[in-house]
N, C-alpha and C positions, 0 to 999 in steps of 0.2 A: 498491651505491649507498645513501648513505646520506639521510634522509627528513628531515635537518635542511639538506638544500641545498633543497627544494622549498618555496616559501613556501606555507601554507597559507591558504585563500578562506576568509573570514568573511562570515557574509551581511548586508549592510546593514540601518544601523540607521533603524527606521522612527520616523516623529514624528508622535504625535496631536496635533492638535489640537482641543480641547472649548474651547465657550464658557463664560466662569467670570463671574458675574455681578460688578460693580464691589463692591471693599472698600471695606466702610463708613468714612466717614472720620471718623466719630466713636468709633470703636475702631482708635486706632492700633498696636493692639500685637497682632501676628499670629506665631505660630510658626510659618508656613511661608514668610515672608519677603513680599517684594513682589509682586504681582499686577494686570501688566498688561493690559486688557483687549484685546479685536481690537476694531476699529473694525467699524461697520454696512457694511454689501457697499452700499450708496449712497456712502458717505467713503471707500471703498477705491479707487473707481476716479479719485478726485480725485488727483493727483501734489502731493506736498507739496514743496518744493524743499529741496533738500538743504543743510545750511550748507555748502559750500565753492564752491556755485554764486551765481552774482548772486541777485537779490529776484527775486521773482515776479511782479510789475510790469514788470519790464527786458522786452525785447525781444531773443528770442534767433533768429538768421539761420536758414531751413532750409537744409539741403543742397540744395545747386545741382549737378546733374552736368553740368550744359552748361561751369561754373565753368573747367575746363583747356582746352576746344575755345576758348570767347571770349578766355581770356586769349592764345592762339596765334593766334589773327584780331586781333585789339588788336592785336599786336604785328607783326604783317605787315602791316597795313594802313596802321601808321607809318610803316615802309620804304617799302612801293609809294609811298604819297602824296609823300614826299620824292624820290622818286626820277623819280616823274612831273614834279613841279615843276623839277626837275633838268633830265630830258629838254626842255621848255619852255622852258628857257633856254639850252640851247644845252652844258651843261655834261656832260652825260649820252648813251650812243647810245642810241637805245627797242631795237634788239638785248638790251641788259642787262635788258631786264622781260620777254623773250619766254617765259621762264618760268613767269611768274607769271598774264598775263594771257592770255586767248584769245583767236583771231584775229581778234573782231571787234574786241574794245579796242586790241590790237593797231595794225591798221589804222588808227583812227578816231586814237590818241597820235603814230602817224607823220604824218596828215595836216595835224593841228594842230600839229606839231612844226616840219615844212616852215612852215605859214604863219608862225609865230611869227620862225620864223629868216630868212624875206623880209621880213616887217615892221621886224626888227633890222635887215636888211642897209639898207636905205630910210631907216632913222634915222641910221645911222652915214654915208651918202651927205650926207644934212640938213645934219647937224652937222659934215661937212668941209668945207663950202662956208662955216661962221661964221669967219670968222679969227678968231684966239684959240684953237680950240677942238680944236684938233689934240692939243693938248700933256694934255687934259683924259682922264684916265681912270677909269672907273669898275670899282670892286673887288665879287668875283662872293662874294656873299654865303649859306652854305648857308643851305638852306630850316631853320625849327627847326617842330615838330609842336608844338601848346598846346596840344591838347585831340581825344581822341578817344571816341566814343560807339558802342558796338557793341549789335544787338539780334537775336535770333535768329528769325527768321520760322517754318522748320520744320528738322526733327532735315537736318543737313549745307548749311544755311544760313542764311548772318547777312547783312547790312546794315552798314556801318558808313558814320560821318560823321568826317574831320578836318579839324581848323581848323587851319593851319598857316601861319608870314610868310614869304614873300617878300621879297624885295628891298624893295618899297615899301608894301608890301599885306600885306593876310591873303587866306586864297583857305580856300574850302569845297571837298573834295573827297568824294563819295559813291561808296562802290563794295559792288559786290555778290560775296560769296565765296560759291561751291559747292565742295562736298567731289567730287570725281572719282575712283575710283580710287585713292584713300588721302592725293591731294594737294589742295592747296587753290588755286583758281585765281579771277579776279575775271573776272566773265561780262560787269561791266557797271561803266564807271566815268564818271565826270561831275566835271569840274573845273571850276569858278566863278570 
């Protein structure tokens, strides 16, 4: 075997560093070239900013690691709220959110679902007794989301609020998500 297949280990090279007092700046002409000083161990531990980053004035975001759990509750709590308002109108079964929500929200979106849908059947009664108004039909309009706000209470739940229209309205909807078992479910939901 020959010993120029074996790379050989050189041992690292070390670096002094000694303090070197500031070159006089009224003798510019030094034969060992340029001589920079280390800054005082109080200036060391100030962070200078570096040019490729913004000013040191700017305001730069910390890391957030709650930042992918909210954006994933943000975004399911779009759906449920349309889907709520859906169910409300008649458009939706509440069967389709049994997923998402537990049984007592559950419950409580069937109940009001029924009223909602005896109160429509009462109005569409009303309104067949106007002559003229038979021929009259109104087009089912989806819910669209404007605006939602999420905030995390404690680690595996948030709060959210959205603001979303209706047919003729905007409606506030709040719901409460908990992390369960790796899934996310609304424990508690309140439509306005």
């Amino acid at each position: 075997m020959s010993t120029a297949a074996i790379p050989q280990t050189t041992a690292p090279t070390r670096l002094v560093v000694t303090r070197v007092r500031p070159a006089d700046p009224r003798n510019s002409e030094s034969s060992e070239g340029t001589v920079v000083p280390l800054p005082e161990r109080g200036e060391r531990t100030k962070r200078q900013p570096r040019p490729n980053t913004p000013d040191a004035g700017s305001s730069v975001e910390p890391l957030n690691p709650e930042a992918a759990e909210r954006a994933v509750v943000g975004a399911m709590s779009c759906k449920v709220a349309q889907a709520a308002v859906e169910v409300l109108s008649g458009v939706r079964s509440v069967q389709q959110l049994a997923r998402w929500l537990d049984a007592r929200c559950l419950s409580a979106l069937t109940t009001r679902a029924r009223l909602h849908a005896e109160a429509y059947k009462a109005q569409t009664r009303r309104q067949s007794q106007v002559p003229g108004a038979a021929n009259v039909h109104t087009l089912r309009h989806q819910p669209l989301v404007h605006s939602v706000h999420c905030s995390a209470v404690s680690p595996g739940i948030f709060e959210t609020c959205v603001v979303i229209a209706d047919k003729t309205r905007f409606r506030a909807i709040a719901m409460r998500f908990e992390l369960n078992r790796g899934l996310w479910k609304v424990t508690a939901l309140q439509i306005g």
